[in-house]
C-alpha positions in Angstrom: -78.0 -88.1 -41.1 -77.9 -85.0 -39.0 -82.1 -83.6 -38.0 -82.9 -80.0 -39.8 -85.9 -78.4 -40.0 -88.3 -79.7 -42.2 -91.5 -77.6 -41.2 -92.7 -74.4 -39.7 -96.0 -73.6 -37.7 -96.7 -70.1 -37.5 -99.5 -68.2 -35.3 -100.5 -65.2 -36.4 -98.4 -62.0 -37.9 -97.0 -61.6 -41.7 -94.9 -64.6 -43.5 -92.6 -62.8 -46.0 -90.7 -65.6 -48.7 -87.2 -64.8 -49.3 -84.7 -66.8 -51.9 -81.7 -64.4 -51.3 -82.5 -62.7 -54.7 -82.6 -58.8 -54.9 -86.6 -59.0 -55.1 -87.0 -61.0 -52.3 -85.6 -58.2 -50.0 -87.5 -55.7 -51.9 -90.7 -57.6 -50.3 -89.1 -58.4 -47.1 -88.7 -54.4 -47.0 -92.3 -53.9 -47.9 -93.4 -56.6 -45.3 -91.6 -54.9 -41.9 -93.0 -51.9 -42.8 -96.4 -53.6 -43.0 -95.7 -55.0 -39.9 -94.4 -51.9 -38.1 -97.3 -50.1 -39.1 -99.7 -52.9 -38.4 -98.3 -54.4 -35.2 -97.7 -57.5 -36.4 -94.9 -59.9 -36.0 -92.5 -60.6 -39.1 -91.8 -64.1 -40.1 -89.0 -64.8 -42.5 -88.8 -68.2 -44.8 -86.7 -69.7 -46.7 -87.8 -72.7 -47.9 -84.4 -74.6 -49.4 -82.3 -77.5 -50.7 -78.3 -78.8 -51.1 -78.7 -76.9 -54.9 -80.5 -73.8 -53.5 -78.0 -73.5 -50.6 -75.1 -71.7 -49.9 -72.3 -73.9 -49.5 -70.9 -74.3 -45.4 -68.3 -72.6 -44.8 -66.3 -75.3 -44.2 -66.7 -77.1 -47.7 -64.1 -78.6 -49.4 -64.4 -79.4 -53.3 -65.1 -83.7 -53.3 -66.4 -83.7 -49.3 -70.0 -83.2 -48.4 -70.5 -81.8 -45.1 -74.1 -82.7 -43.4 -77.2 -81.0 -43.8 -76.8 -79.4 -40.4 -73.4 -77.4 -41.8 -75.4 -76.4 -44.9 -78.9 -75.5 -43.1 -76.5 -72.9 -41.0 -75.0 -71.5 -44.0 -78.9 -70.7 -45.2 -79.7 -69.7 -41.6 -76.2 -67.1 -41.7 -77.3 -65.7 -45.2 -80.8 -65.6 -44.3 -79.6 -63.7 -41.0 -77.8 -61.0 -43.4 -80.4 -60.6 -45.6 -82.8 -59.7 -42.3 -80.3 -57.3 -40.6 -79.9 -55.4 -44.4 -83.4 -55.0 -44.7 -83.4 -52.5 -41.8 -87.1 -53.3 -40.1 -88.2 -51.0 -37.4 -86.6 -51.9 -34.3 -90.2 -52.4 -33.1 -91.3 -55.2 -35.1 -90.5 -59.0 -34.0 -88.5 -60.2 -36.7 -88.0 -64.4 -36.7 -86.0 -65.9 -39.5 -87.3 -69.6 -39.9 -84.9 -71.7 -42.3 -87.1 -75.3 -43.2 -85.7 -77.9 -45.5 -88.5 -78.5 -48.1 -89.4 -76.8 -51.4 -89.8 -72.8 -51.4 -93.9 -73.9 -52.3 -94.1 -76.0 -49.7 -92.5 -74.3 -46.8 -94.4 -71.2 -47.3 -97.1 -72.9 -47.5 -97.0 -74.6 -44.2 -96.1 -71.0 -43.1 -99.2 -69.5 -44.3 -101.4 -72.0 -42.3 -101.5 -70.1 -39.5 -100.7 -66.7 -41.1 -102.4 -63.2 -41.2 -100.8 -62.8 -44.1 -98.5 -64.2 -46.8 -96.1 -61.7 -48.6 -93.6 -63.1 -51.6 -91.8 -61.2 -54.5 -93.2 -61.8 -58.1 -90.4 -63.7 -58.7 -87.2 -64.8 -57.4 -83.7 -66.6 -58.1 -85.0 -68.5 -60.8 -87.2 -68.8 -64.0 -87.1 -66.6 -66.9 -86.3 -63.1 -67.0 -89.6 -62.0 -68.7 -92.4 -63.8 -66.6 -94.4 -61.1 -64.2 -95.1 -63.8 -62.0 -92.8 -66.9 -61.1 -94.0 -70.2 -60.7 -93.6 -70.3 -56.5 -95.3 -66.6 -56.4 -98.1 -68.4 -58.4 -98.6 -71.4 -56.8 -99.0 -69.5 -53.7 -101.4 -67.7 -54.7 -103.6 -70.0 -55.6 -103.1 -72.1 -52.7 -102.0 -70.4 -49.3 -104.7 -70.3 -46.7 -104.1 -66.7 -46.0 -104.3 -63.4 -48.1 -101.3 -63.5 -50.6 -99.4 -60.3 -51.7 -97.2 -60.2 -54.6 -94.7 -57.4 -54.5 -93.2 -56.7 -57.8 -89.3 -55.3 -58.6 -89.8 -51.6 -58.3 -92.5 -51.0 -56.5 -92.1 -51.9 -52.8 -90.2 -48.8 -51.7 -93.0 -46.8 -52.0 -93.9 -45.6 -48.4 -97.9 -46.0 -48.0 -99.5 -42.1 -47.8 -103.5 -42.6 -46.7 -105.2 -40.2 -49.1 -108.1 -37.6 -47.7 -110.7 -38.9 -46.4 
C-alpha cells in the first residue's frame, strides 16, 4: 500500500476547511482576507477518503489505482480551488491534503491553530440544516476559536465603524 498523509501539525496562522463545495470557497475567501489583513499564514485542509475523492486521472472503470494516484487528484483539485480563490499575493497560502475524516483532520489542524475557519455546511447533508454535522462537531471541539461562515455572507469586505 503506497504512504499518504494521514495527519497535519500546524503552528500558528488560520486553518480554513474546504470539501470542494461552493461554500467551502466562500470561507476559504473570507479566510485570506483575514489573513491578509491579519498577517497570518493561510492553511488549507481537506480532510478526505476513496468516496470523497476525485477519481486519478488515470482511472479506468474495474482497476483501482493506489491511494498515492488518488491523494494527488485531491491535492490537484484542492490546488484549483486555492488559485480560484484569489488570496492576496501577500499571504502564505499551504494546501495540506490528509487522509482521515473531514472532523478529524481539521481537528488535528486546529491544535496548533490561531484560528479555525469552516463553511456552515459543505458537500453533504441536507439542504435545510444551518449548520452541518463536520461544522458542528468542530465547534464543539477544536482547540482554537471556530468561525462558521454561512452561504452569502463571506463576501462582505470588513469596514471598522467610527470610533
Amino acid at each position: 500500500m503506497d504512504a499518504v498523509n494521514e495527519d497535519v501539525r500546524i503552528d500558528g496562522g488560520i486553518v480554513v476547511g474546504h470539501d470542494g463545495s461552493t461554500w467551502a470557497q466562500e470561507a476559504l475567501g473570507w479566510a485570506g482576507r483575514l489573513a491578509a489583513r491579519a498577517g497570518l499564514e493561510l492553511h488549507v485542509v481537506r480532510g478526505w477518503s476513496l468516496p470523497t475523492a476525485p477519481r486519478p486521472a488515470g482511472w479506468e472503470p474495474g482497476s483501482v489505482p493506489p491511494l498515492a494516484d488518488w491523494e494527488r487528484a485531491v491535492a490537484d483539485e484542492l490546488a484549483a480551488h486555492v488559485a480560484a480563490a484569489a488570496v492576496d499575493p501577500s499571504v502564505r497560502v499551504t494546501a495540506h491534503v490528509v487522509h482521515r475524516s473531514p472532523v478529524k483532520a481539521l481537528l488535528a489542524a486546529a491544535q496548533g491553530a490561531d484560528l479555525l475557519v469552516v463553511a456552515a455546511r459543505g458537500e453533504g447533508g441536507f439542504a435545510g440544516l444551518l449548520l452541518g454535522s463536520v461544522s458542528d462537531q468542530l465547534v464543539h471541539h477544536a482547540a482554537c476559536p471556530v468561525t462558521v461562515v454561512r452561504s452569502g455572507h463571506g463576501g462582505h469586505a470588513f469596514a471598522p465603524g467610527p470610533r
